[in-house]
C-alpha positions in Angstrom: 18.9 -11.0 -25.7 16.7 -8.0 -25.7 14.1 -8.3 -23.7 14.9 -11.6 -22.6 14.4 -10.7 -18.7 10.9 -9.0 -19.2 9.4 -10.9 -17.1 12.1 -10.3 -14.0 11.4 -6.6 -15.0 7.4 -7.1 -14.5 8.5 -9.0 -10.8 10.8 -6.0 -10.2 8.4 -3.8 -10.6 5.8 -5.7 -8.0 7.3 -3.9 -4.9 7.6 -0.7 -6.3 3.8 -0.6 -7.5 3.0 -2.2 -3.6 5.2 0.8 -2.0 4.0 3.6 -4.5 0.0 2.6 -4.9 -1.4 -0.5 -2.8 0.2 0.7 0.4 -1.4 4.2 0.7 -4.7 3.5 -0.6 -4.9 0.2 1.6 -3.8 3.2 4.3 -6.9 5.3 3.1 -9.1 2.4 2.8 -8.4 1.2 6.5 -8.5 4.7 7.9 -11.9 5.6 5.9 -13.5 2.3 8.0 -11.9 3.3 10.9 -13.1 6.9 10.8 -16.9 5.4 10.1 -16.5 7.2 6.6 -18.1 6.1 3.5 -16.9 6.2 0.3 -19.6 7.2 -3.0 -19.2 7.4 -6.2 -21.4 10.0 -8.0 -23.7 9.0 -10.5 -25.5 12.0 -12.2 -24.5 15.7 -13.0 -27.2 17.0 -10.3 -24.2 18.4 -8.3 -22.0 19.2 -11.0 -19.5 21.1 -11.3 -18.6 21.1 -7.5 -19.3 17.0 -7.5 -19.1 16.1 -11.4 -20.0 12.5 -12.1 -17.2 10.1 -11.7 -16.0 12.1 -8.3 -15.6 9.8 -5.4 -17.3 11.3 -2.2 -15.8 11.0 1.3 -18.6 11.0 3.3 -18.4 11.7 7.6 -21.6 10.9 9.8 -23.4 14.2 11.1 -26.3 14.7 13.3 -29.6 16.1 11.6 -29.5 18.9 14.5 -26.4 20.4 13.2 -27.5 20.0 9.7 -27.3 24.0 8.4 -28.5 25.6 4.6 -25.6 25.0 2.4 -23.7 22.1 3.6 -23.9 19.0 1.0 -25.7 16.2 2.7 -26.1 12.3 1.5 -29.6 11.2 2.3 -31.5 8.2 1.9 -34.4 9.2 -1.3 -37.5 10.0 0.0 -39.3 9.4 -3.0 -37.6 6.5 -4.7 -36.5 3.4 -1.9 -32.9 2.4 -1.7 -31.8 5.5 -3.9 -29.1 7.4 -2.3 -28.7 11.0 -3.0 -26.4 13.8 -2.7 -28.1 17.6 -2.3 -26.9 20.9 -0.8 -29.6 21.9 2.1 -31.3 25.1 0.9 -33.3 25.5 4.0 -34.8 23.8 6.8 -38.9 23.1 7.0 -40.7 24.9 9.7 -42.2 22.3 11.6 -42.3 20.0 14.6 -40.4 17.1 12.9 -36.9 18.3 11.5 -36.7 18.3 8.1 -34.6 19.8 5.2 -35.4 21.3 1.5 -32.3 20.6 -1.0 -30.9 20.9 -4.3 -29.0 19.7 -6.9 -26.1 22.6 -7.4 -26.9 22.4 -11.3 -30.8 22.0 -10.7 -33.1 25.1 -10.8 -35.5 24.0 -8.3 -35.5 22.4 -5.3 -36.3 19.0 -4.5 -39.5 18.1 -4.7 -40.1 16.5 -1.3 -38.6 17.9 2.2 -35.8 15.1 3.4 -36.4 14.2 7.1 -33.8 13.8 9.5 -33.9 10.2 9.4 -32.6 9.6 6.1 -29.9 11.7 6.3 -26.6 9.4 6.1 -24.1 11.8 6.6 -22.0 15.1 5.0 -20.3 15.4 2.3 -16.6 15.7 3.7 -14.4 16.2 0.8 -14.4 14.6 -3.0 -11.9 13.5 -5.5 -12.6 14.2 -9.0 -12.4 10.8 -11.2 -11.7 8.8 -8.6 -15.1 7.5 -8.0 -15.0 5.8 -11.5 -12.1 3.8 -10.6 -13.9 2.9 -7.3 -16.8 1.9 -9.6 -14.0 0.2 -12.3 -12.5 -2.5 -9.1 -16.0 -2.7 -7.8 -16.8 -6.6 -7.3 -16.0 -8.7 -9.4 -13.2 -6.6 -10.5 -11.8 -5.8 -7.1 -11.3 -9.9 -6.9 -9.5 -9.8 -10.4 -7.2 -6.7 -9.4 -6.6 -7.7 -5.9 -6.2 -11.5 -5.5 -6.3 -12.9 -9.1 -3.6 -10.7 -10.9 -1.0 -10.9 -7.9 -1.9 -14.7 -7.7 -1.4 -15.6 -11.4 2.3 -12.7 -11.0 3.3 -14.5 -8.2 2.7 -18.3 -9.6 4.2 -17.5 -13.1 7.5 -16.1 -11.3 7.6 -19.1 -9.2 6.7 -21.4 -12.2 9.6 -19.5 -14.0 12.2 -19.5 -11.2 12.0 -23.7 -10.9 11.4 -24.5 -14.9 15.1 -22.1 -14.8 16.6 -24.2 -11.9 15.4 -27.0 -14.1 17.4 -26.4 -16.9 20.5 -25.2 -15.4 20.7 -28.4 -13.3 22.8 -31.2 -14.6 20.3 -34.2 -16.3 20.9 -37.3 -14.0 20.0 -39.6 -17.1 23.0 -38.3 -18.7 25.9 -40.2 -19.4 28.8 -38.6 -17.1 32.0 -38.1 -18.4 35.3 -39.5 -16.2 
């Protein structure tokens, strides 16, 4: 009889992992969108150690005017299309249209072309270490596995397993009954 009522433990479990996981990041999640945040995932060591790679970045929109040297902006690359990158601003170029020189934190010089206003997507908020990896783990077509497939197949092999029980405990109408 051990471990004959696994599988209720694995359905027992269900609410707890909803309660103790899916509920507050679906809580994060929903309050990121709501907040117009975005959430990245970094890619390289260019801002290691303060963003190594794996850290998930919380990024919160900003206005290029109140752009200052040292804050961590996310910026559209102005030398590679579609690449998204995530400097600190070293300084800002003297000029009539505003733009911003910045640098990886592990990188000895700065980047090689001034970032204009424009492509700057936002500020660098606050990170989580690790995270971003996970983010990058459930990323699609693993997010459908995790989030609808798994619970699906949970759900329909405790249901499966509740009736083929009711099954067997029922009397057999085929049966002979004894008077």
């Amino acid at each position: 009889m051990i471990g004959a009522n696994r599988g209720g433990s694995l359905l027992a479990i269900l609410p707890v992992l909803v309660v103790c996981v899916l509920l507050p990041l679906a809580t994060f999640l929903i309050s990121a969108w709501l907040l117009g945040w975005q959430l990245l995932s970094v890619q390289s060591g260019s801002m290691a150690p303060t963003y190594p790679v794996g850290s998930l970045l919380v990024v919160g929109s900003i206005d290029a005017s109140q752009v200052e040297p040292g804050m961590a902006l996310v910026f559209d690359d102005p030398q590679v299309p579609g690449r998204v990158v995530t400097h600190r601003v070293v300084d800002t170029v003297a000029g009539d249209e505003l733009r911003f020189w910045t640098r990886g934190d592990a990188n000895l010089a700065r980047d090689p072309l001034p970032v204009p206003a424009g492509n700057v997507r936002g500020r660098v908020l606050w990170a989580v270490p690790h995270l971003g990896s996970i983010a990058t783990l459930v990323s699609w077509p693993w997010s459908f596995v995790c989030l609808v497939l798994i619970p699906m197949v949970l759900i329909v092999s405790g249901e499966l397993r509740s009736r083929f029980r009711i099954q067997q405990s029922a009397p057999d109408a085929s049966s002979p009954r004894a008077w």
